[in-house]
BAMAR-371262 format. One record per residue (C-alpha): residue number from 1; residue in three letters; x, y, z. Coordinates in pm, whole numbers, plus 50000, padded with zeros to 5 digits. Last residue first. Example, Ala and Ser with C-alpha at 12.3 -4.5 7.8 and 13.67 -1.06 7.14 Angstrom:
2	ser	51367	49894	50714
1	ala	51230	49550	50780
# end
This chain:
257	unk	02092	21454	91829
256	unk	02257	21744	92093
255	unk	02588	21751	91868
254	unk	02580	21426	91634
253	unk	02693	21576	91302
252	unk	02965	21856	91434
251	unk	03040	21740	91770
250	unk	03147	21380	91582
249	unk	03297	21599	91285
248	unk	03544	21800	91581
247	unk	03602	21464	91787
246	unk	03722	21270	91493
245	unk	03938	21503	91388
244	unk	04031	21714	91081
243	unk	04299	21861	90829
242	unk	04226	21784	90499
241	unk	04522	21666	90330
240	unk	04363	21368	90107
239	unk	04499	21113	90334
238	unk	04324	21307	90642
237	unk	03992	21275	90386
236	unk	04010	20887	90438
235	unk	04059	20915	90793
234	unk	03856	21121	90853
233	unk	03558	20959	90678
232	unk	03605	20647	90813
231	unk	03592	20715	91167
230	unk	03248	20980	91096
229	unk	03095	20665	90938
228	unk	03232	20375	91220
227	unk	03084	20673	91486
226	unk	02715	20657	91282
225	unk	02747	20265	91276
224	unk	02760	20256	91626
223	unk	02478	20520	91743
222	unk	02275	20332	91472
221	unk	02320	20009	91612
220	unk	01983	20017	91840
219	unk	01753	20112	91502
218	unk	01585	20419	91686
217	unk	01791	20629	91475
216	unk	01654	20470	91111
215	unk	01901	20222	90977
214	unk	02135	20288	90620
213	unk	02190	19951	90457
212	unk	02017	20023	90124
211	unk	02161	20384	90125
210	unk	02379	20314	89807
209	unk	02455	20704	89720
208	unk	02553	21026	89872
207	unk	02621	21318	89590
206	unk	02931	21521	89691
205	unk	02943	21821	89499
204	unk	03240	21933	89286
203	unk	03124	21899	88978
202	unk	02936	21544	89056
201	unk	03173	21363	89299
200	unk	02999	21077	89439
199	unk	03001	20930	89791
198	unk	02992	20545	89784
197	unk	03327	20447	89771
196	unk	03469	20763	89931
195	unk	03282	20540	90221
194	unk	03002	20562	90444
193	unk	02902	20219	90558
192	unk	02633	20294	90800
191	unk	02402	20573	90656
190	unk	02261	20704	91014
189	unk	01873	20782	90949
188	unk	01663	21084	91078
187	unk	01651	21259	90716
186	unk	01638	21593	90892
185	unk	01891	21527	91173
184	unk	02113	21242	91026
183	unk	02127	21294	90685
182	unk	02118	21666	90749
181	unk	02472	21643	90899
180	unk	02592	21373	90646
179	unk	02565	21652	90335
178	unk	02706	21982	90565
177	unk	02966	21737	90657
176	unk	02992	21633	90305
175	unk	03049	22002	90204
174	unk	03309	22108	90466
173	unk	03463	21788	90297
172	unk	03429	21920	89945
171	unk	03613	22274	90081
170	unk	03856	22073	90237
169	unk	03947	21815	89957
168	unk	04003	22138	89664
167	unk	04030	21947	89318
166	unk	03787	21667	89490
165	unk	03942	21292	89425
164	unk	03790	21119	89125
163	unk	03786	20770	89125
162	unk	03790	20687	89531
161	unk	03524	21005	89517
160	unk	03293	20773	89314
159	unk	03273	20876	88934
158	unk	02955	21077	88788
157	unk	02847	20896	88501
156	unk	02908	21022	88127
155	unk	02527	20991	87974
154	unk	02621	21271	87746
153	unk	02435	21516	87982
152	unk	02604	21505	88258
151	unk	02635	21214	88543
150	unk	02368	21121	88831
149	unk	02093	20929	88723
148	unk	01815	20954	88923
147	unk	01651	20640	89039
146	unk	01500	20333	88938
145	unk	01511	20018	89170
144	unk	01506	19641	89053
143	unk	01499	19339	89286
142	unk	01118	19324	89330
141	unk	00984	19671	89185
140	unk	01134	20000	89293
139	unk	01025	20341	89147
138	unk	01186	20717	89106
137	unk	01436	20785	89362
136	unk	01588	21070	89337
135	unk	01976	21065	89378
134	unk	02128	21196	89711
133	unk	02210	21530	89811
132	unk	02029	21550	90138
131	unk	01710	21801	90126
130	unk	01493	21610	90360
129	unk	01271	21496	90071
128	unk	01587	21306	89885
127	unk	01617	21164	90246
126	unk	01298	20990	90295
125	unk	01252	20900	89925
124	unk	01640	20709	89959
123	unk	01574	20554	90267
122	unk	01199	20432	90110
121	unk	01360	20294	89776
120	unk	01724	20129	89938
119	unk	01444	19990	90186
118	unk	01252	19876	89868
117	unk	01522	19702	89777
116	unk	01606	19543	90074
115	unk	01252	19393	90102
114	unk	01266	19239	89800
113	unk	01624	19113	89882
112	unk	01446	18954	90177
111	unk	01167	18798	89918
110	unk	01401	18610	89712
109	unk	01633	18471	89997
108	unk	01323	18288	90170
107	unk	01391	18335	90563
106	unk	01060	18538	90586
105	unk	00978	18713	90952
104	unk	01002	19078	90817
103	unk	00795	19351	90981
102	unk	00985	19627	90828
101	unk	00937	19980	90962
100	unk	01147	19884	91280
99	unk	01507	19798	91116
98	unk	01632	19553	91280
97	unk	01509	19291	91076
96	unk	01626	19451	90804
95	unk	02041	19536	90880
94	unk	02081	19176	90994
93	unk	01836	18944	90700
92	unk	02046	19183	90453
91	unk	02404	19135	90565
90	unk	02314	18738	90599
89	unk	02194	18715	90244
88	unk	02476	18885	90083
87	unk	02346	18871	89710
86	unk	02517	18690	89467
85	unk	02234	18435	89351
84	unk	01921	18698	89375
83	unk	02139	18977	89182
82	unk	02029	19309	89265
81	unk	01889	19533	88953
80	unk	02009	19939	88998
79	unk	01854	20096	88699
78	unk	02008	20450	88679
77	unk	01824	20720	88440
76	unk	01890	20951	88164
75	unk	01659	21109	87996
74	unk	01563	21055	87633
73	unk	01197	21121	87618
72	unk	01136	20737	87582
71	unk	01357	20678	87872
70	unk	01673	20561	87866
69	unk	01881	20338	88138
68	unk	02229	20317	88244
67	unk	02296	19990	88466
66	unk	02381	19963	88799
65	unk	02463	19597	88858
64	unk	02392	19453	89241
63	unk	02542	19269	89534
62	unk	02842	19107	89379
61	unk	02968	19432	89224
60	unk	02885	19602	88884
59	unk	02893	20003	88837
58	unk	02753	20255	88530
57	unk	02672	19961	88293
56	unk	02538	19945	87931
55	unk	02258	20115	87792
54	unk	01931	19955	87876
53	unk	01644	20141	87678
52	unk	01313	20200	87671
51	unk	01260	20257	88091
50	unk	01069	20385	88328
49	unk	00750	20438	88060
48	unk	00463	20197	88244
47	unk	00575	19948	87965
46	unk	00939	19946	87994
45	unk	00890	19879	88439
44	unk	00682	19543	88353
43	unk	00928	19413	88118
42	unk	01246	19487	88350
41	unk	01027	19303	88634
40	unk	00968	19009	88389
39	unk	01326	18962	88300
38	unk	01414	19030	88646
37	unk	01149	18697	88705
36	unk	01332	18536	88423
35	unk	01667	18576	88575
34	unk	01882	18931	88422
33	unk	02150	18937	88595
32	unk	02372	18626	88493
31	unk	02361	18781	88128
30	unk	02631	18998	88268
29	unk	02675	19345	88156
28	unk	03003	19450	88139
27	unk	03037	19446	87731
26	unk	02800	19710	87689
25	unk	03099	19995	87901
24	unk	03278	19925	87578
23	unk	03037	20169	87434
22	unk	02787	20141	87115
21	unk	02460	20321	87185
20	unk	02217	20072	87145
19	unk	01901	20216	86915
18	unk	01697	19877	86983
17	unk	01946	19692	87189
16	unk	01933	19572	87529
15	unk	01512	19707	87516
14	unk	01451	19490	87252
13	unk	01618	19240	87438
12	unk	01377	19321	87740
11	unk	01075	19299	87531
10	unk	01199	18947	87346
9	unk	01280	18796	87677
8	unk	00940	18944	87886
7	unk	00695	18820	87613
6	unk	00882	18523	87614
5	unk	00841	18487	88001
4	unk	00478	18575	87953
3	unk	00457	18284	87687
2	unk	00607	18059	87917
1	unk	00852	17813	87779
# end
């Protein structure tokens, strides 16, 4: 085998677990994520100081694992690593290619989720500098982004809305709107599957997250997937008892945009 690619195994194990902190949470992470190329990635991000340590997972889907990371100075931070097997190919190749500030023409799988990972980077810069509550975003290498982790200081992740429903809905709503307002005015971007899913509640504030799939306004679907947002929204905060309306969010968000 490879010497780099051992280099990479034995760094990235280290990293799995020198100074592990035990947690049931350890036994979610797949050994199907880590390919020798993530392996190498992982390696590459540990010795510029992203990462030390890989402690267990926040969130797994088909897509992508979120895992907890460490840092040498003990912060906390998310490493989001996209699976190159499981990945949606035919979401991604859509929601890129028409998407303006990517000049895409590859069909190879490997290099599309590459470029879908550092849109997730670049959406996520562009609004963490517009003031929208998302995490900051701290690095993105092939299929691995680093970003803020959101949670407290045990390491205790903040849970999606769907988890953990707001103690007052209609004051947390009047929040999101405030959230999803400047997302698309300041940040100029529409998020395009906007979900309690997806939409953190850390003490009370929503925190916006997985913005891979979110399209600039010029994008000619963002008009669309703005109005599927705003429909989902009320109708997932109408179940929580907040009383609202399409029409009254749409004015809100997209009045004079």
């Amino acid at each position: 085998m490879d010497s780099k690619i051992n280099k990479a195994d034995a760094k990235v194990q280290k990293i799995r677990e020198r100074k592990r902190r035990k947690g049931s949470e350890d036994r979610k992470v797949g050994s199907e994520v880590f390919d020798k190329i993530t392996l190498e990635t992982l390696y590459k991000l540990a010795k510029q100081d992203y990462i030390d340590i890989l402690n267990g997972a926040i969130s797994t889907g088909k897509e992508a694992n979120v895992l907890k990371g460490i840092t040498k100075d003990e912060t906390y931070v998310a490493v989001k690593i996209y699976r190159i097997a499981t990945s949606d190919f035919k979401k991604m190749d859509y929601y890129v290619h028409g998407d303006p500030r990517f000049n895409v023409k590859t069909k190879n799988k490997r290099q599309l989720i590459y470029a879908w990972v550092s849109k997730e980077f670049k959406n996520l810069k562009r609004l963490y500098n517009a003031g929208v509550n998302v995490p900051e975003p701290y690095i993105s290498t092939n299929n691995v982004l680093i970003i803020e982790f959101i949670g407290d200081e045990k390491g205790n992740p903040a849970q999606p809305v769907r988890n953990q429903p707001p103690k007052n809905p209609e004051e947390f709503f009047n929040k999101l709107l405030v959230q999803l307002k400047k997302f698309v005015h300041e940040g100029k971007l529409v998020h395009g599957d906007l979900s309690n899913y997806n939409i953190l509640n850390q003490n009370e504030e929503p925190v916006i997250i997985d913005v891979s799939q979110s399209v600039v306004l010029d994008n000619p679907i963002s008009h669309e997937l703005l109005q599927r947002d705003i429909k989902t929204l009320v109708n997932e905060y109408k179940k929580l008892g907040v009383k609202t309306s399409y029409d009254e969010v749409y004015e809100y968000v997209d009045f004079k945009l």
